[in-house]
PDB file with one MODEL, atoms N, CA, C and O in Angstrom:
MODEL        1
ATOM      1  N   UNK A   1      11.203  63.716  -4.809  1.00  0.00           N
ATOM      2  CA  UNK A   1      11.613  62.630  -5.682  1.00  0.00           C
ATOM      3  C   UNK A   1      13.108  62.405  -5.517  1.00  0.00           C
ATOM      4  O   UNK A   1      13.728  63.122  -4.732  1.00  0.00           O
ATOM      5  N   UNK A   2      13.806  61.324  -6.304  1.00  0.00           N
ATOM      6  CA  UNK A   2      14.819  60.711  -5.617  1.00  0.00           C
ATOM      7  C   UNK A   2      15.373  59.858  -7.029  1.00  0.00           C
ATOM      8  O   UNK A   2      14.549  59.019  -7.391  1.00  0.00           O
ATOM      9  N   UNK A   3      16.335  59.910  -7.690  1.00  0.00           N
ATOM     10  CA  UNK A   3      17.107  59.249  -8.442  1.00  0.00           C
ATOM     11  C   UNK A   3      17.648  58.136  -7.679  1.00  0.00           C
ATOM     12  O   UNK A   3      18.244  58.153  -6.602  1.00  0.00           O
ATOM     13  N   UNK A   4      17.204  56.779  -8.734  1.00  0.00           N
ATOM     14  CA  UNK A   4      18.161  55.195  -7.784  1.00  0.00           C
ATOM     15  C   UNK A   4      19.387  55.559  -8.575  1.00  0.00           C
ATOM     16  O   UNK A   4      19.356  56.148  -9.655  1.00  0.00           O
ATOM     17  N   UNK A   5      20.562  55.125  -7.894  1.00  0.00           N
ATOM     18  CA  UNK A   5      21.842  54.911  -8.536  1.00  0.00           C
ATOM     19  C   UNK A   5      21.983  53.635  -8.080  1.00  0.00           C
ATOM     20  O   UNK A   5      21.649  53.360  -6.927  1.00  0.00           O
ATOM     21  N   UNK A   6      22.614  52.479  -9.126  1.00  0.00           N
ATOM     22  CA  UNK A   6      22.608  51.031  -8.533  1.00  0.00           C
ATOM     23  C   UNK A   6      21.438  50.221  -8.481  1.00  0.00           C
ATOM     24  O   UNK A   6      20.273  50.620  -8.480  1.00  0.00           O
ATOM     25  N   UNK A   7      21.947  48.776  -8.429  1.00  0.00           N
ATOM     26  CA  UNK A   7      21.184  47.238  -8.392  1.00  0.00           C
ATOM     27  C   UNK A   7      20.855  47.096  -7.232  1.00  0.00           C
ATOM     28  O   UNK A   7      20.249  46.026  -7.177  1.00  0.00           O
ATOM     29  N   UNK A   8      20.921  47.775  -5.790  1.00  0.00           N
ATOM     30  CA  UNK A   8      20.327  47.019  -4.765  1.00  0.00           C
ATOM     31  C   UNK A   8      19.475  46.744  -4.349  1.00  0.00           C
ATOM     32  O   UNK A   8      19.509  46.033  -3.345  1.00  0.00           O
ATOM     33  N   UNK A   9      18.153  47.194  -4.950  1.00  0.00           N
ATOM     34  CA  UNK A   9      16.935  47.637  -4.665  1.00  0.00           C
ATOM     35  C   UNK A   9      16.231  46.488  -6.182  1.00  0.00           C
ATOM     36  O   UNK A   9      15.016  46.597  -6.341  1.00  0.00           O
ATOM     37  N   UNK A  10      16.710  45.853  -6.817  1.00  0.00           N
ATOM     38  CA  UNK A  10      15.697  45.558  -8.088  1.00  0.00           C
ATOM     39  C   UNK A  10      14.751  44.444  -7.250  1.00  0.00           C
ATOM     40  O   UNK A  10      13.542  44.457  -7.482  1.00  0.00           O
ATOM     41  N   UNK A  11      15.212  43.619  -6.419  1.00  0.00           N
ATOM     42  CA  UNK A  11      13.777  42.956  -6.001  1.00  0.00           C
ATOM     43  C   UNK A  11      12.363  43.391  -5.522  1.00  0.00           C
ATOM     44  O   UNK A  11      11.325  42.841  -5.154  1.00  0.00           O
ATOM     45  N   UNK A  12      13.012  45.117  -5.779  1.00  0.00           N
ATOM     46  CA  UNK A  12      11.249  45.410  -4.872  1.00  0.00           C
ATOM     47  C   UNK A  12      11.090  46.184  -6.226  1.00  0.00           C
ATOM     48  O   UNK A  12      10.341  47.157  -6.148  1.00  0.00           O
ATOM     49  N   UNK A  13      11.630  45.948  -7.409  1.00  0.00           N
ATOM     50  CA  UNK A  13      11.250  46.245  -8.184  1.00  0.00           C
ATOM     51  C   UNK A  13      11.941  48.098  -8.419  1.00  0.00           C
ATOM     52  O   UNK A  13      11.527  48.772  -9.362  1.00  0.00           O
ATOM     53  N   UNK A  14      12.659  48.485  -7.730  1.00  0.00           N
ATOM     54  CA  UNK A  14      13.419  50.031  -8.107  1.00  0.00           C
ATOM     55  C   UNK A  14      14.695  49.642  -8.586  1.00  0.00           C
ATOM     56  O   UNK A  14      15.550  49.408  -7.732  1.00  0.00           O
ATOM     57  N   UNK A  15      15.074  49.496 -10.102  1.00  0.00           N
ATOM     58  CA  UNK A  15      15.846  49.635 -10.915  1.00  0.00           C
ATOM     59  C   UNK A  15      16.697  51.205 -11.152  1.00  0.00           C
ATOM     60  O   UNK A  15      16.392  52.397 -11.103  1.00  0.00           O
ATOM     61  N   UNK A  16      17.945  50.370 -11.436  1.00  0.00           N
ATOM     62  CA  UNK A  16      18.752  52.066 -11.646  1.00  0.00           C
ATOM     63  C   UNK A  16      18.547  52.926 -12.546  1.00  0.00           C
ATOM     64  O   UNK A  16      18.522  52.647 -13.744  1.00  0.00           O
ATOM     65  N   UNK A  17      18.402  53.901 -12.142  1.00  0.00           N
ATOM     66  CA  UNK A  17      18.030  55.102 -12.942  1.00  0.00           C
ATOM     67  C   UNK A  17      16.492  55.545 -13.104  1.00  0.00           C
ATOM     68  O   UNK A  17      16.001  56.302 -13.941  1.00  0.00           O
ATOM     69  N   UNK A  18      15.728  54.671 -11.787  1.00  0.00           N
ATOM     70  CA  UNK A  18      14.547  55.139 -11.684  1.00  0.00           C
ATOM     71  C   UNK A  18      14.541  55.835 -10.621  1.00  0.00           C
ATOM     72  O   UNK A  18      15.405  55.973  -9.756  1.00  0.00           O
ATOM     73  N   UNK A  19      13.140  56.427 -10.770  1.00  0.00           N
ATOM     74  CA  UNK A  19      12.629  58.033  -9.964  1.00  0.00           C
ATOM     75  C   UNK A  19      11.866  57.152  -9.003  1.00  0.00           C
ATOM     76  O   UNK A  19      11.313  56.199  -9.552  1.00  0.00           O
ATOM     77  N   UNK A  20      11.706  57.251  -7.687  1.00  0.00           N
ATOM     78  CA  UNK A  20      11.248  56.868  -6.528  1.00  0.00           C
ATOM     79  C   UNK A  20      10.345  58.101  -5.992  1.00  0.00           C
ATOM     80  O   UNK A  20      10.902  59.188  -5.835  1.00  0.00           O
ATOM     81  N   UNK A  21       9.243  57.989  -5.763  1.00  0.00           N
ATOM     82  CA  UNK A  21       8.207  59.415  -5.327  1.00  0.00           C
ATOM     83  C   UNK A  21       8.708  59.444  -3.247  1.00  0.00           C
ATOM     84  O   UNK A  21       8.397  58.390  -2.693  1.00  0.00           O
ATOM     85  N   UNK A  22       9.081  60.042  -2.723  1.00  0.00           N
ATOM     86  CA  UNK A  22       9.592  59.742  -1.182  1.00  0.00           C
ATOM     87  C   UNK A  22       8.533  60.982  -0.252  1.00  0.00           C
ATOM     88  O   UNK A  22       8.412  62.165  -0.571  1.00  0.00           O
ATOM     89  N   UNK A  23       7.948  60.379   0.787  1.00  0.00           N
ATOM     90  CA  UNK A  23       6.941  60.879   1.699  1.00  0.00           C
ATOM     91  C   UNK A  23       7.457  61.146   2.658  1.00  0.00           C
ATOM     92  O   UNK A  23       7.268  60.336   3.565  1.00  0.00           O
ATOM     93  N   UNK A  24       8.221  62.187   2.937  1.00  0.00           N
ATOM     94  CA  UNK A  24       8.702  62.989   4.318  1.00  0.00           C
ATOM     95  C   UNK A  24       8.106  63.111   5.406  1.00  0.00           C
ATOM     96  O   UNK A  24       8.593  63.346   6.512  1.00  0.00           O
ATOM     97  N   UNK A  25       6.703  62.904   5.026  1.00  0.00           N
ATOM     98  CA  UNK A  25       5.551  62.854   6.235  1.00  0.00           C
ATOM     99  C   UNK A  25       5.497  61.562   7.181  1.00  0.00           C
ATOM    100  O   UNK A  25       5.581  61.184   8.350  1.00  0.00           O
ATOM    101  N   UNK A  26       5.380  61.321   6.407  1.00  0.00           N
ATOM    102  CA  UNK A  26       5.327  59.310   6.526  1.00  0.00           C
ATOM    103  C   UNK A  26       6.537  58.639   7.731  1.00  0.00           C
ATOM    104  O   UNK A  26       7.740  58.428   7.575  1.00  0.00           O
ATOM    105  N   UNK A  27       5.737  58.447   8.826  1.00  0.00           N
ATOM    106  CA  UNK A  27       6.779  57.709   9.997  1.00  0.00           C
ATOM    107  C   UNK A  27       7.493  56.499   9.104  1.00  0.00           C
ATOM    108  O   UNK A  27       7.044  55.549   8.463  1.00  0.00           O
ATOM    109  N   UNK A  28       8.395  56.842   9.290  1.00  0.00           N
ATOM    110  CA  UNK A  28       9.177  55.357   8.408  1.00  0.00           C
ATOM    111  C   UNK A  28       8.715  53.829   9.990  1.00  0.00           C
ATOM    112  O   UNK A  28       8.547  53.917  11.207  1.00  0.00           O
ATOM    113  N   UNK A  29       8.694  52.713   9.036  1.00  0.00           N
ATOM    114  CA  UNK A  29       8.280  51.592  10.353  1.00  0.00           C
ATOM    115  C   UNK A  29       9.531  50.440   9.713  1.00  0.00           C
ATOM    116  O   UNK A  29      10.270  50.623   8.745  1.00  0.00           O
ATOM    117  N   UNK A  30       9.459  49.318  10.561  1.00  0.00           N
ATOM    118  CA  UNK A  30      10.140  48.337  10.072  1.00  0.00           C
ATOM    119  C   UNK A  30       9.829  47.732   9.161  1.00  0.00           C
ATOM    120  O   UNK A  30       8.746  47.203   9.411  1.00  0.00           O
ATOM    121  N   UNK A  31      10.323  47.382   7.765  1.00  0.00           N
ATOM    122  CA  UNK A  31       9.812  46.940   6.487  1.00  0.00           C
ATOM    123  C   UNK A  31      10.092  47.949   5.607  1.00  0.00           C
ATOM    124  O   UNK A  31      10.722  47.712   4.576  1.00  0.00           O
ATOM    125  N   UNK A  32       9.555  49.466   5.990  1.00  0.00           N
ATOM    126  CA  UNK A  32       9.168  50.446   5.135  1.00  0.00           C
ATOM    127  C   UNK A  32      10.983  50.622   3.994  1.00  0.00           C
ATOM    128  O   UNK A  32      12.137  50.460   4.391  1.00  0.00           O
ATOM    129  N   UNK A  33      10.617  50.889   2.980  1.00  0.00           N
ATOM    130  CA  UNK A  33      11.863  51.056   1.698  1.00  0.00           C
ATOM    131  C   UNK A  33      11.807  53.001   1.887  1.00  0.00           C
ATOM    132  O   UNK A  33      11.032  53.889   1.532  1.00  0.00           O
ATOM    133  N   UNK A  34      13.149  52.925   2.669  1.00  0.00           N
ATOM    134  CA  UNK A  34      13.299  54.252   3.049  1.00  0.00           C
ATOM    135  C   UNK A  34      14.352  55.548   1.995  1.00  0.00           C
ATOM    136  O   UNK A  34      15.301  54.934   1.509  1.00  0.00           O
ATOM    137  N   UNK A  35      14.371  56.591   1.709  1.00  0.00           N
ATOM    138  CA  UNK A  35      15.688  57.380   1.296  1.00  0.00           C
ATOM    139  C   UNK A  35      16.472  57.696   2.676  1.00  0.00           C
ATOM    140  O   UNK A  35      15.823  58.061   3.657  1.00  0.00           O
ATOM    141  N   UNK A  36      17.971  57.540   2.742  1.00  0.00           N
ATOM    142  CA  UNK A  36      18.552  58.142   3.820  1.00  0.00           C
ATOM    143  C   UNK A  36      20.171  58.076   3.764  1.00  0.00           C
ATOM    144  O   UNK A  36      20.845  57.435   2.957  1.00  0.00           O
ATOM    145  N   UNK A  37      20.555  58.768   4.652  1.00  0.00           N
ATOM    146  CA  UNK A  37      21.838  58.976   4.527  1.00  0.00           C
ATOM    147  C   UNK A  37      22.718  58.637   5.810  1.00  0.00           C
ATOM    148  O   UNK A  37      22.660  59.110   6.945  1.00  0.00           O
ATOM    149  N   UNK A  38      23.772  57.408   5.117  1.00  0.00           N
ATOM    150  CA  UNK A  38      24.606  56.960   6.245  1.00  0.00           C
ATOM    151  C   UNK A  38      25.873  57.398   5.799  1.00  0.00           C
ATOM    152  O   UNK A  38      26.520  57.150   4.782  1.00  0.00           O
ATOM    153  N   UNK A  39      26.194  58.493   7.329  1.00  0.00           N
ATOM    154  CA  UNK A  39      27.515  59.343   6.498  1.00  0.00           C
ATOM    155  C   UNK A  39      27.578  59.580   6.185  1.00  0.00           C
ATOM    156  O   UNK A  39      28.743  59.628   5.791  1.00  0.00           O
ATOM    157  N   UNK A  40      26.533  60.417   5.444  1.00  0.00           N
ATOM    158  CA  UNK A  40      26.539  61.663   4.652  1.00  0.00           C
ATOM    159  C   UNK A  40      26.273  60.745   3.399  1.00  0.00           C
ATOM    160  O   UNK A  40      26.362  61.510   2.439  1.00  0.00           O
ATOM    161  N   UNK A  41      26.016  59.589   2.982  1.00  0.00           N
ATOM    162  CA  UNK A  41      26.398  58.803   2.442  1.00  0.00           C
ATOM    163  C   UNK A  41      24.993  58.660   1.870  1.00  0.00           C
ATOM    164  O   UNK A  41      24.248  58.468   2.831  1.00  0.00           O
ATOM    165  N   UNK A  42      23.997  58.673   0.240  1.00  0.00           N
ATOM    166  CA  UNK A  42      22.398  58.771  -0.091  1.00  0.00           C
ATOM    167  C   UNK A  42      22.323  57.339  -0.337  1.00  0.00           C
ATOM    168  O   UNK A  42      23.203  56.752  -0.966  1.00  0.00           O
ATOM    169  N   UNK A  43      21.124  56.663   0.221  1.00  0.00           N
ATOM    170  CA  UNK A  43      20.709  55.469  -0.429  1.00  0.00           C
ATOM    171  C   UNK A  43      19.317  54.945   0.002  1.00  0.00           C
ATOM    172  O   UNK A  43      18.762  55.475   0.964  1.00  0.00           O
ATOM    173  N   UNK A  44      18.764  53.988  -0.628  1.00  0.00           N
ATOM    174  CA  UNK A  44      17.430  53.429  -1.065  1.00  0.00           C
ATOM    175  C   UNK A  44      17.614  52.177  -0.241  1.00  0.00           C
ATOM    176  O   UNK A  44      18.271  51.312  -0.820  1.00  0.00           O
ATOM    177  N   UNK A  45      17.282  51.937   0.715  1.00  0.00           N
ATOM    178  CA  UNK A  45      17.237  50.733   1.661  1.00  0.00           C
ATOM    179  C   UNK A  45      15.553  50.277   2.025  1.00  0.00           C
ATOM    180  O   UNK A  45      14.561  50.938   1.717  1.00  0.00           O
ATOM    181  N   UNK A  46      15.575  48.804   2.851  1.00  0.00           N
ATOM    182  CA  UNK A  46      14.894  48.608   3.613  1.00  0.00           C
ATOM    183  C   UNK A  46      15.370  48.723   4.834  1.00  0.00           C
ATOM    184  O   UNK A  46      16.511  48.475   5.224  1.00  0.00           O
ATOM    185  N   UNK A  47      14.125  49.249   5.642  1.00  0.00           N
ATOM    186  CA  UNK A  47      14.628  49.880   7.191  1.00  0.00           C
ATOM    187  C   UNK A  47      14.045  48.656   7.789  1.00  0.00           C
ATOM    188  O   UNK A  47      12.923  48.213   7.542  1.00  0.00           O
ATOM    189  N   UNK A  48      15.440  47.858   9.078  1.00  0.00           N
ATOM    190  CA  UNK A  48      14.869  46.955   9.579  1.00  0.00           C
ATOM    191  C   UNK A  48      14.697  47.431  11.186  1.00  0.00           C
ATOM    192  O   UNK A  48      15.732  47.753  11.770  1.00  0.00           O
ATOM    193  N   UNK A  49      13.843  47.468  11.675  1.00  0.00           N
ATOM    194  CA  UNK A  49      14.055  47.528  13.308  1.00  0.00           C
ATOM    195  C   UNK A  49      13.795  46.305  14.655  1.00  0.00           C
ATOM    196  O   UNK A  49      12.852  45.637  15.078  1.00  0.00           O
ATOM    197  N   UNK A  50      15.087  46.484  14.947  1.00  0.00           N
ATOM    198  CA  UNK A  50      15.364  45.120  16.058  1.00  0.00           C
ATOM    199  C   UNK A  50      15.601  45.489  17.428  1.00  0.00           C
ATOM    200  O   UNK A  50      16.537  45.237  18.186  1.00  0.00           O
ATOM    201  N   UNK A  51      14.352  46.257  17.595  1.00  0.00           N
ATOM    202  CA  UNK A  51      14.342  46.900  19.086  1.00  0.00           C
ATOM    203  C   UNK A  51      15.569  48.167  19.123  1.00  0.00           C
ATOM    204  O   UNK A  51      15.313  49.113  18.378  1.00  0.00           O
ATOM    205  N   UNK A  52      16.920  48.266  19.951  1.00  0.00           N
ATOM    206  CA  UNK A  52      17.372  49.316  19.373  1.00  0.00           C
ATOM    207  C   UNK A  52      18.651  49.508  18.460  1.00  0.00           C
ATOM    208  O   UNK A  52      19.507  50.392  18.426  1.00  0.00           O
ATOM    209  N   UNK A  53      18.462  48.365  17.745  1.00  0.00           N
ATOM    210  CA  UNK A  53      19.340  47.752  16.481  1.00  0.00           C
ATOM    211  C   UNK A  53      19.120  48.043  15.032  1.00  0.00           C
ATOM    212  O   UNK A  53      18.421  47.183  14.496  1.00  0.00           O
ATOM    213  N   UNK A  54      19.445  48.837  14.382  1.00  0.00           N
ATOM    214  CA  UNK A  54      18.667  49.289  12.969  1.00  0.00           C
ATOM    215  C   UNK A  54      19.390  48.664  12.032  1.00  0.00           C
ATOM    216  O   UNK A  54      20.562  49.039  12.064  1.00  0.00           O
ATOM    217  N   UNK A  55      19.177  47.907  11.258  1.00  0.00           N
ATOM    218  CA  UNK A  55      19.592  47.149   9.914  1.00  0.00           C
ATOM    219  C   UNK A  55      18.987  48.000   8.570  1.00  0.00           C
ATOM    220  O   UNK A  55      17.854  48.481   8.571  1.00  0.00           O
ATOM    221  N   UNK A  56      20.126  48.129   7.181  1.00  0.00           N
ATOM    222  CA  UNK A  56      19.299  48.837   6.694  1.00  0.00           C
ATOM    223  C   UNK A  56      19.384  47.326   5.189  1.00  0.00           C
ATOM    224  O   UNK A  56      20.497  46.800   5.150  1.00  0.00           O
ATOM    225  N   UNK A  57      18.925  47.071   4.724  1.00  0.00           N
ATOM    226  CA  UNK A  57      18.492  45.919   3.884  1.00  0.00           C
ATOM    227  C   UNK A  57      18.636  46.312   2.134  1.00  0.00           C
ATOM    228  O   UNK A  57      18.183  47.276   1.516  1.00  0.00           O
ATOM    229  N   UNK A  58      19.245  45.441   1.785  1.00  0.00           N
ATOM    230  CA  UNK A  58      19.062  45.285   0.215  1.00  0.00           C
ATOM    231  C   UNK A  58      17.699  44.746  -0.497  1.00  0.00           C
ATOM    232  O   UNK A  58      16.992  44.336   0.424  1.00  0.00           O
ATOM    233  N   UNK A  59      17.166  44.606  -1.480  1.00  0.00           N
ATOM    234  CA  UNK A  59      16.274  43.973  -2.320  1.00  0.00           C
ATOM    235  C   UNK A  59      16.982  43.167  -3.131  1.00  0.00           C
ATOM    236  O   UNK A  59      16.378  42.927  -4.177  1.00  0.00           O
ATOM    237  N   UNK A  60      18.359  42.506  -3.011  1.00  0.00           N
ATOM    238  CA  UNK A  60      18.936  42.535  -3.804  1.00  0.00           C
ATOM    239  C   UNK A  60      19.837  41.073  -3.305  1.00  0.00           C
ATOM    240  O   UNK A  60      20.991  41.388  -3.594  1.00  0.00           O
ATOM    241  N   UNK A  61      19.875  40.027  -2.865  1.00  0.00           N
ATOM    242  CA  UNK A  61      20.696  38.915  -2.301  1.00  0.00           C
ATOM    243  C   UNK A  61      22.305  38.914  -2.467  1.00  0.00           C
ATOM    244  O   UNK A  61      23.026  38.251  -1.721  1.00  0.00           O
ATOM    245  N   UNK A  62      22.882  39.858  -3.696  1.00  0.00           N
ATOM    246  CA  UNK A  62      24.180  40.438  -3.840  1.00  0.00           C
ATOM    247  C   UNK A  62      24.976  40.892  -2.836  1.00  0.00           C
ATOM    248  O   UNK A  62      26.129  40.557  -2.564  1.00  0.00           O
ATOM    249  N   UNK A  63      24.002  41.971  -2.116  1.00  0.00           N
ATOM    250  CA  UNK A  63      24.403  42.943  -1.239  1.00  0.00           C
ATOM    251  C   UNK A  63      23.789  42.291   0.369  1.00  0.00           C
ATOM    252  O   UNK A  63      22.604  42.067   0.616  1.00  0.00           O
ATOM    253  N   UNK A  64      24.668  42.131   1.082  1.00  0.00           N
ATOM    254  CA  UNK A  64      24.502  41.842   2.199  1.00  0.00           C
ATOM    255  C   UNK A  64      23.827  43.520   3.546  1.00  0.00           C
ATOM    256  O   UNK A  64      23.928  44.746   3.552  1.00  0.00           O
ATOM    257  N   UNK A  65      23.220  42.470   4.398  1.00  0.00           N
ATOM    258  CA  UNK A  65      22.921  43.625   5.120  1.00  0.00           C
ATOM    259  C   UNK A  65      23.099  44.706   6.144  1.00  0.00           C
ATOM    260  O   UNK A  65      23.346  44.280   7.272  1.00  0.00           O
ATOM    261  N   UNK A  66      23.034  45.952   6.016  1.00  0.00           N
ATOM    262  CA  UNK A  66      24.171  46.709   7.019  1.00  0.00           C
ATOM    263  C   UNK A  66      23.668  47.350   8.105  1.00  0.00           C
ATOM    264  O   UNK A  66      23.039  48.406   8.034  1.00  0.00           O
ATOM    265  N   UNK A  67      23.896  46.807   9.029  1.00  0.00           N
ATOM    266  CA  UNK A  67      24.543  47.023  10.590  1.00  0.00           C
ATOM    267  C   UNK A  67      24.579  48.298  11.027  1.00  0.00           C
ATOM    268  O   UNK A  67      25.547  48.993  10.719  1.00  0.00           O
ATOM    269  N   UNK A  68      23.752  48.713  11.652  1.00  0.00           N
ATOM    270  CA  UNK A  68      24.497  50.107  11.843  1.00  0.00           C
ATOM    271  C   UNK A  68      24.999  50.780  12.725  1.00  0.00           C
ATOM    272  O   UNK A  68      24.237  51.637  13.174  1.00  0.00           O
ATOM    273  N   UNK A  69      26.267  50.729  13.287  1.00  0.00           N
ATOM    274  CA  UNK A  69      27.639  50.737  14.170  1.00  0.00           C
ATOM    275  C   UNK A  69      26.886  51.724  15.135  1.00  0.00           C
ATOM    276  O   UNK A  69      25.944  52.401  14.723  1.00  0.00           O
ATOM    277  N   UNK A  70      27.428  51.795  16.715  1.00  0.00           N
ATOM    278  CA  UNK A  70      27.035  52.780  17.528  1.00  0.00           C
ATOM    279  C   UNK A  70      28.050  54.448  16.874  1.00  0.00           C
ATOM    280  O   UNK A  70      29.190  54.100  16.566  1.00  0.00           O
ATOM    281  N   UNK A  71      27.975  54.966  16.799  1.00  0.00           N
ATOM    282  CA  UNK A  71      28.762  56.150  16.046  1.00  0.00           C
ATOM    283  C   UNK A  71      28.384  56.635  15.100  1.00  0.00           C
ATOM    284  O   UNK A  71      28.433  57.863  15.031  1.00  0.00           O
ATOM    285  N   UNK A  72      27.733  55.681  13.731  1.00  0.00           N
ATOM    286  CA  UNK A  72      27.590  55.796  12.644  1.00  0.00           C
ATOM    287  C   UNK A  72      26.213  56.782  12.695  1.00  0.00           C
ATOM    288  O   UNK A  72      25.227  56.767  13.433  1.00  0.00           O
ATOM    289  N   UNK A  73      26.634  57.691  11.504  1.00  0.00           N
ATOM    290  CA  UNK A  73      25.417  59.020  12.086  1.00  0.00           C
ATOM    291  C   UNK A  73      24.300  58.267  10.285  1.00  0.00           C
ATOM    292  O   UNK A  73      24.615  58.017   9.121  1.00  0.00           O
ATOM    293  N   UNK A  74      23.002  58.199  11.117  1.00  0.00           N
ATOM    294  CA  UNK A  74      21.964  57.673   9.859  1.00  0.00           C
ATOM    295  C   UNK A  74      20.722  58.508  10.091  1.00  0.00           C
ATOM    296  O   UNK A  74      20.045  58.596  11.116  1.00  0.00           O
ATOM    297  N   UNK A  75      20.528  59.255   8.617  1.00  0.00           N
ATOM    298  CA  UNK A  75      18.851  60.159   8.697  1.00  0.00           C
ATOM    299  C   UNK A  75      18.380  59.850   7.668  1.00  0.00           C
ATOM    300  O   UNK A  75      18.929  59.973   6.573  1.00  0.00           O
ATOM    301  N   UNK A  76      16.712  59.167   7.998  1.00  0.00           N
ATOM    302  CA  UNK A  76      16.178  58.690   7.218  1.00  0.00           C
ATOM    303  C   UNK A  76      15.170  60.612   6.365  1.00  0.00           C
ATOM    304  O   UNK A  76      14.550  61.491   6.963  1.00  0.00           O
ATOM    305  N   UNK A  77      15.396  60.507   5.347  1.00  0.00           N
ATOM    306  CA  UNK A  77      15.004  61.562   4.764  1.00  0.00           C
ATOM    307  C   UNK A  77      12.666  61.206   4.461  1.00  0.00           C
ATOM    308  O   UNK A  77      11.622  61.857   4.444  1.00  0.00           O
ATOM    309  N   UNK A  78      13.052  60.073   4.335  1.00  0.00           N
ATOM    310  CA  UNK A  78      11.422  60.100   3.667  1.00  0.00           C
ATOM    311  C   UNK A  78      11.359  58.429   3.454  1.00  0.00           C
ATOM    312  O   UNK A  78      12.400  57.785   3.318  1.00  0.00           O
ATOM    313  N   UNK A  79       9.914  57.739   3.439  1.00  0.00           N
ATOM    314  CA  UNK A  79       9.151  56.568   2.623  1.00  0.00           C
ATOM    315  C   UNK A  79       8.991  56.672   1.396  1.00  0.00           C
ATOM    316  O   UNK A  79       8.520  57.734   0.988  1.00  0.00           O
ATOM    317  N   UNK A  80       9.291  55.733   0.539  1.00  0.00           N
ATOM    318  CA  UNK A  80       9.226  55.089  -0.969  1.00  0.00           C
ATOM    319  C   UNK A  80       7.729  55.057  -0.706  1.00  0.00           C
ATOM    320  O   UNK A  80       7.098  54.515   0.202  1.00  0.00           O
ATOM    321  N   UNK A  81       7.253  55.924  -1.944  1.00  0.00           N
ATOM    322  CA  UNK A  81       5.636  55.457  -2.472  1.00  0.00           C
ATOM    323  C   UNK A  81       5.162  55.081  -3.226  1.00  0.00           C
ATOM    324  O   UNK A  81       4.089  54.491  -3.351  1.00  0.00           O
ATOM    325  N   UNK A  82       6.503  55.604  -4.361  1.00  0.00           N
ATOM    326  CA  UNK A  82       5.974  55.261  -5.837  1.00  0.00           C
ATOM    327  C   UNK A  82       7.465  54.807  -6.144  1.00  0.00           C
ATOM    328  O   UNK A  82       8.405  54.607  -5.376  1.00  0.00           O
ATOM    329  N   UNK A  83       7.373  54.721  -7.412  1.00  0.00           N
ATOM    330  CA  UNK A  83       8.530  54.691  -8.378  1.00  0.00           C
ATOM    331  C   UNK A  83       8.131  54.400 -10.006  1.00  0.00           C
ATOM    332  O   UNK A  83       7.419  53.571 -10.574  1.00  0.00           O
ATOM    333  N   UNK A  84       9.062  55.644 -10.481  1.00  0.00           N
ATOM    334  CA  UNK A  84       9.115  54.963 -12.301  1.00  0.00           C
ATOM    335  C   UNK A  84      10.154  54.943 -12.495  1.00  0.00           C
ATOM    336  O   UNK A  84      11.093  55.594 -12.037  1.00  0.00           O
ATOM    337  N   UNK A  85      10.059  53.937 -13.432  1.00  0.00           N
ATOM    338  CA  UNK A  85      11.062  53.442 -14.639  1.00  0.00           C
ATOM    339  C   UNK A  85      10.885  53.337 -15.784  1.00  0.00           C
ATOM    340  O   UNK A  85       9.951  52.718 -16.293  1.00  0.00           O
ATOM    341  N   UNK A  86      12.302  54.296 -16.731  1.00  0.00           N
ATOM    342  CA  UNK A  86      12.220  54.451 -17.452  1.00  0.00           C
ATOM    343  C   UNK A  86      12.499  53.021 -18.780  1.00  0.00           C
ATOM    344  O   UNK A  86      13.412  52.303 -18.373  1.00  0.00           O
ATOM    345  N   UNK A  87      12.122  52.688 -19.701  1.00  0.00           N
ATOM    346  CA  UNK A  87      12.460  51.770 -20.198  1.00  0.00           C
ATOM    347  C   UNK A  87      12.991  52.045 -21.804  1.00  0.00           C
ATOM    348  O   UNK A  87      12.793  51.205 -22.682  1.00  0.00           O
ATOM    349  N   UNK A  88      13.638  53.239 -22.042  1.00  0.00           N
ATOM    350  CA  UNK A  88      14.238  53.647 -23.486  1.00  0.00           C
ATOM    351  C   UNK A  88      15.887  53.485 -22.538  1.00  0.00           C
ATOM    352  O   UNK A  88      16.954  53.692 -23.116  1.00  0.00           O
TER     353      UNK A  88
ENDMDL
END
């Protein structure tokens, strides 16, 4: 499981401060709403794949979409399966 921190994700419906269930098993594909870390860096993206170009995507039209530089070190930890939210 996986705490959201942040708005980037509310169009697919993962609001902040919800619990995301994440499948380590699970080949991440293009589309798939991944956990991972850019730069050491944790976040809740959509994984885009453009042959050998990886975009990682907002739910969110705020946040534009990020690029991910030849250098830049990115590990996708697991697939989004679930998610709750809390509403108190």
């Amino acid at each position: 499981m996986a705490n959201i921190d942040g708005d980037s994700m509310v169009g697919a419906k993962i609001f902040h401060d919800s619990l995301v269930v994440v499948d380590r098993s699970r080949k991440p594909s293009s589309g798939s709403i991944v956990i991972a870390a850019l730069n050491n860096e944790p976040l809740c993206k959509i994984l885009i794949l453009q042959g050998d170009h990886v975009v990682l995507k907002s739910a969110n039209p705020a946040y534009p979409p990020r690029h991910i530089l030849e250098g830049e070190e990115l590990s996708i930890w697991g697939v989004v399966r679930h998610g709750v939210t809390s509403f108190e």
